[in-house]
C-alpha positions in Angstrom: -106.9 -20.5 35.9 -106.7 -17.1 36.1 -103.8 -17.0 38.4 -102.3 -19.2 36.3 -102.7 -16.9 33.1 -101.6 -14.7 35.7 -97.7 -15.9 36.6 -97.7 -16.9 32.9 -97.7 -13.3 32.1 -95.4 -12.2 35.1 -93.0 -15.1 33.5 -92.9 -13.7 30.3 -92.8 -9.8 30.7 -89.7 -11.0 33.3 -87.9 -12.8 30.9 -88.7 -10.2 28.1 -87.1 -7.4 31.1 -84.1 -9.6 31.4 -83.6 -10.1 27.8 -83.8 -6.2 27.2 -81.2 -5.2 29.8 -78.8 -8.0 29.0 -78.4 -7.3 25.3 -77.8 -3.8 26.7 -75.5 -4.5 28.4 -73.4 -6.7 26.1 -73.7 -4.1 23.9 -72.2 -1.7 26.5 -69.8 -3.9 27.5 -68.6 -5.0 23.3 -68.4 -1.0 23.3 -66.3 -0.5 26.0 -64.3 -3.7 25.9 -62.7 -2.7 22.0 -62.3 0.4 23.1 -60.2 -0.4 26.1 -58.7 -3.1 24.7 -57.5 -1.2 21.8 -55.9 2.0 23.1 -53.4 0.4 25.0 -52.6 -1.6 22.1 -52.8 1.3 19.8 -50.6 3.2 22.3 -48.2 0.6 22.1 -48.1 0.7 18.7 -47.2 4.4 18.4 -44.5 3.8 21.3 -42.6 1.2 19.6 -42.9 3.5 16.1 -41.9 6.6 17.7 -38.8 4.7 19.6 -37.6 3.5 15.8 -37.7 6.7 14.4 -35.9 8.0 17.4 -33.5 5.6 16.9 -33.0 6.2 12.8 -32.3 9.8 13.5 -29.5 9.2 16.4 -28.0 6.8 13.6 -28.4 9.1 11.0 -26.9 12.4 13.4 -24.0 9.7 14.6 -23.4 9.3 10.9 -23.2 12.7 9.8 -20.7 13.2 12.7 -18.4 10.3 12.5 -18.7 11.0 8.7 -19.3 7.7 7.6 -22.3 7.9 5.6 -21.9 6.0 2.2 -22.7 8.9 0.3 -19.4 10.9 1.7 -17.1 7.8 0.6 -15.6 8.0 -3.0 -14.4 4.9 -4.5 -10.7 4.6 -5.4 -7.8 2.0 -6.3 -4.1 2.5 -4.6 -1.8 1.8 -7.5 1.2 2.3 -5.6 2.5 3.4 -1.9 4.9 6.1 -2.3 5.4 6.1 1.0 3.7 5.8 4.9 1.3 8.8 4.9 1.6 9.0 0.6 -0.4 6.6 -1.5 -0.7 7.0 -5.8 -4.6 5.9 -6.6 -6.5 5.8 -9.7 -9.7 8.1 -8.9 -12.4 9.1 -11.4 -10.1 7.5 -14.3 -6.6 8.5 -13.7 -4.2 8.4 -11.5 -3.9 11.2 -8.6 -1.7 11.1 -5.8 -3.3 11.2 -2.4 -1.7 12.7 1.3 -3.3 11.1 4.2 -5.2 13.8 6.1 -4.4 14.5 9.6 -1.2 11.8 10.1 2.7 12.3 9.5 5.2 9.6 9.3 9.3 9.2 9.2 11.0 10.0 5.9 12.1 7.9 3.7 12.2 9.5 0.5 12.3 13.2 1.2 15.0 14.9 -1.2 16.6 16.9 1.6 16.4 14.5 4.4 17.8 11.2 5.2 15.6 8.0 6.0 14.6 8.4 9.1 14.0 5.5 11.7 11.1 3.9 11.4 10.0 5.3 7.9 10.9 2.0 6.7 8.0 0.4 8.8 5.6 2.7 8.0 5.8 2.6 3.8 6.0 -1.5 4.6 2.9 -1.4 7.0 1.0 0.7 4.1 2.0 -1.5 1.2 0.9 -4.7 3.1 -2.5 -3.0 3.7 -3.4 -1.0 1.0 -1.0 -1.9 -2.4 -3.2 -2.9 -5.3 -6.7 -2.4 -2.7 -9.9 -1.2 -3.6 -10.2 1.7 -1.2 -12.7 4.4 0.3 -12.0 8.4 0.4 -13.4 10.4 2.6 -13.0 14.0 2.2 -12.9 16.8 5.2 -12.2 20.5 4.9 -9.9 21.4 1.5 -9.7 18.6 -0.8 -6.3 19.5 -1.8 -3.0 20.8 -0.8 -0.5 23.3 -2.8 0.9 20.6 -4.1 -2.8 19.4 -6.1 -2.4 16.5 -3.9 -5.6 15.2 -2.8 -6.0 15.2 0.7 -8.1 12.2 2.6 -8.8 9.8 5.2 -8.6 6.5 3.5 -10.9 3.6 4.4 -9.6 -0.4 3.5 -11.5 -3.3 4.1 -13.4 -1.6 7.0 -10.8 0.5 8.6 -9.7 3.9 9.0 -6.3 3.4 7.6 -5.1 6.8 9.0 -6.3 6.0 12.2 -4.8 2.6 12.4 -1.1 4.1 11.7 -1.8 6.1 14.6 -2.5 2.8 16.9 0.3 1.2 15.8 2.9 4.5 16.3 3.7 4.5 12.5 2.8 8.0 12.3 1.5 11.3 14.6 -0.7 13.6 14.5 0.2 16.1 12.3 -0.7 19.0 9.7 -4.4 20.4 11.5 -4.8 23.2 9.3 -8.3 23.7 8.6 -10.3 22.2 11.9 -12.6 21.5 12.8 -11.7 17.9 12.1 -14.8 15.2 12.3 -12.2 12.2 13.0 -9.6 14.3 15.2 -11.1 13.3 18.7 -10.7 9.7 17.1 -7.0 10.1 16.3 -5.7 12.0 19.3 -6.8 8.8 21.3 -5.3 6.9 19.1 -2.2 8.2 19.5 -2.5 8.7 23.2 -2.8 5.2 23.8 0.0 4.7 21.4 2.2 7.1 23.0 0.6 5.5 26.4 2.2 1.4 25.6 5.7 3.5 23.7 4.9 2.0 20.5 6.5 2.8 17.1 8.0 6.4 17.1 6.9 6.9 20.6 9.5 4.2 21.9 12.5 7.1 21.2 12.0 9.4 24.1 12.8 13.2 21.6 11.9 11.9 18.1 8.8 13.6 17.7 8.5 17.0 17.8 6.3 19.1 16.6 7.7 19.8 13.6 8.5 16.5 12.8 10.6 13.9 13.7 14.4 14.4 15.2 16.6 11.5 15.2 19.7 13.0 17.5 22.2 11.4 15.5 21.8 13.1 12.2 23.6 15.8 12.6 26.5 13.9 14.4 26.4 11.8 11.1 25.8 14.5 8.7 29.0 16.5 10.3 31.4 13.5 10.7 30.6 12.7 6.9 31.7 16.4 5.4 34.7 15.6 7.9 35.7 12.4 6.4 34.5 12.6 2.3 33.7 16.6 1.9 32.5 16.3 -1.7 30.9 12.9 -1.1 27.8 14.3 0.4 27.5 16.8 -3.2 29.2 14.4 -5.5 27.0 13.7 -8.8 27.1 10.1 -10.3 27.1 11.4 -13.8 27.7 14.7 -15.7 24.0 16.7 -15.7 25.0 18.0 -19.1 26.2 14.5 -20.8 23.8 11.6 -22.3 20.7 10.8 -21.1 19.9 8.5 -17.6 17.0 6.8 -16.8 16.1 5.3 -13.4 18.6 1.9 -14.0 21.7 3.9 -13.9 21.2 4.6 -10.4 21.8 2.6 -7.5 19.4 4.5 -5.1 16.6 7.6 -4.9 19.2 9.6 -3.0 21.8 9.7 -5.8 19.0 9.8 -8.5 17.3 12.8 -7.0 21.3 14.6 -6.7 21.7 14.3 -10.3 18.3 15.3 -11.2 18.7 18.4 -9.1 22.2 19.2 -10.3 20.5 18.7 -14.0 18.1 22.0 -12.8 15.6 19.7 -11.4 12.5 20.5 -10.6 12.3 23.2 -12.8 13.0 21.1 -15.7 13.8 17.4 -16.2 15.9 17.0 -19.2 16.2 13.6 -18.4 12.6 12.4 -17.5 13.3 10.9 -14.2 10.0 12.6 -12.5 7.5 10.5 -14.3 4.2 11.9 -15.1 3.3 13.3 -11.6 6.0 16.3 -11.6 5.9 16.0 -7.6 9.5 16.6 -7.8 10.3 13.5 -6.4 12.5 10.9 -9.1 12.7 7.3 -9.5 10.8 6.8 -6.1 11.0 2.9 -7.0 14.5 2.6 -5.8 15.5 2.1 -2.4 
């Protein structure tokens, strides 16, 4: 009996032993197991967080040197294409006329000069892709020229408009007064691989220069004209001094512009053929 009461007791105070040091060791092991557990995870955490902030701020520096933040674009409305690289929009409520920034194309309505090859294609290229368009300005360096012209890169449906005249050889790169230019890296690419495939004004092997453009012929032309008609080339359609001429009496800008100069144009303009902008440019609506 008594060594029965005897292994009773053992039983027990073993069991009691066992019962002590296991929940001690759950405990131990609870402790141990969150705290592993959660570090990595934790850890993890603070990875991922710290890789999406690293991200934002490349984003954000690419941004503020591609200039393309949202907060840089101004919102405008082309109301009419002068010409390739010259564009009439209505901006903050009235109507300003706007020189794309960094790009030159051919003539086609300078006073002084004939149209020049491929000027044509260029004023048609900008009217299919930007007439009547809600637009984008982006501003870098001066904002305007000596002639209060606003100067810009224009953005349409997505694009860099200055930079796609570039790709096509519709225009070089021009005018690089005041760099550095955020987009110029762009844009001499552009026109390198233009000038690469001989696209546009790069297919004439001496027409750009880099003063402009020099179509060979013009001066041939220009001389063989005084030769043939010597007072063609200053002749006025109408006498400066007699009634007033609009626009309609004239059959193109050329002669339009002659009699407005011969009238003391730009000075004045007797006969109101400059419009309301007082560029110095007349009836820019004719061919």
């Amino acid at each position: 009996m008594k060594l029965h009461m005897y292994i009773k007791k053992v039983l027990i105070a073993t069991f009691l032993l066992i019962f002590v040091v296991g929940c001690g060791t759950i405990e131990n092991m609870g402790t141990n197991g969150t705290s592993e557990t959660e570090k990595p995870i934790e850890e993890d955490g603070n990875e991922k967080e710290a890789e999406q902030q690293e991200k934002e701020i490349e984003s954000e520096n690419h941004n503020k040197e591609t200039g393309t933040q949202e907060e840089t674009l101004e919102g405008a409305k082309v109301s009419r294409v002068v010409d390739g690289d010259t564009v009439k929009v209505i901006y903050n409520g009235k109507e300003e006329t706007v020189r794309l920034l960094l790009v030159d194309t051919p003539e086609t309505k300078h006073p002084s000069k004939p149209v020049q090859p491929l000027g044509p294609e260029a004023s048609s290229f900008a009217k299919e892709r930007l007439e009547g368009k809600q637009i984008e300005l982006e501003f870098d360096g001066p904002a305007r020229d000596k002639y209060d012209r606003l100067l810009a890169y224009i953005w349409v449906d997505g694009e860099m408009f200055n930079q796609t005249l570039l790709e096509h050889g519709l225009a070089r790169l021009a005018y690089v007064y005041a760099p550095p230019y955020v987009h110029f890296e762009a844009y001499m690419k552009a026109q390198n691989r233009a000038k690469d495939n001989e696209l546009g004004i790069w297919s004439r092997e001496g027409y750009v220069t880099e003063e402009g453009f020099y179509y060979q012929n013009e001066e041939e032309k220009s001389v063989n004209n005084r030769d043939k008609e010597p007072e063609a080339s200053n002749k006025v359609s109408y006498d400066p001094n007699g009634p007033d001429r609009d626009c309609g009496d004239f059959d193109t800008q050329q002669e339009a512009q002659k009699f407005f100069e011969a009238a003391g144009g730009p000075e004045k303009d007797s006969h109101r053929l400059d419009g309301n902008d007082d560029d110095g440019l007349v009836c820019e609506s004719l061919p």
